[in-house]
C-alpha positions in Angstrom: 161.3 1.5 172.1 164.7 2.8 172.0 167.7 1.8 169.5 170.7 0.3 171.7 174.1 -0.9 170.2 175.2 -4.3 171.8 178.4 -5.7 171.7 179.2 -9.3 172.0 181.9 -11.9 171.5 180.9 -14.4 169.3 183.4 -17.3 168.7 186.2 -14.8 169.3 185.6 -11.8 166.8 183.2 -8.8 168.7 180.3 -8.5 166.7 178.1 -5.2 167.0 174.6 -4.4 166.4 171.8 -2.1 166.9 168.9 -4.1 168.7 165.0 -2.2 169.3 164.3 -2.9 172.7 162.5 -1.0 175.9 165.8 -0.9 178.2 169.1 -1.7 178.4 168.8 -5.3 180.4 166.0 -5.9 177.4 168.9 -5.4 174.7 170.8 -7.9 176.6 168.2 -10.5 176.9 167.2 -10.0 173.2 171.1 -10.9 172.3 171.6 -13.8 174.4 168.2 -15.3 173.3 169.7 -14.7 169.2 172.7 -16.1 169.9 172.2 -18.9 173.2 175.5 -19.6 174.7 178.1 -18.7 171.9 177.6 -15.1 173.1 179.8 -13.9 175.5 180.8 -10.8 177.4 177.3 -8.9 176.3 177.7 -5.5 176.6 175.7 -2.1 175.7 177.2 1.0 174.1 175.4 4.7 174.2 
């Protein structure tokens, strides 16, 4: 498991945070499953 910053914009403000996850697509998935459809423009940062 790795450490990945994801970036995502939730209701209009870019929220970041550091997510555990096996790869970067992982990361994504984790996001969009804690925050369903108010997440938008998903992103990862190294």
């Amino acid at each position: 498991m790795k450490a990945f910053k994801v970036s995502a914009l939730l209701e209009g403000y870019r929220v970041e945070e550091t997510i555990q996850a096996v790869s970067i697509h992982h990361a994504i998935k984790i996001m969009k499953a804690k925050y369903g459809n108010s997440a938008r423009n998903i992103y990862v940062l190294n």
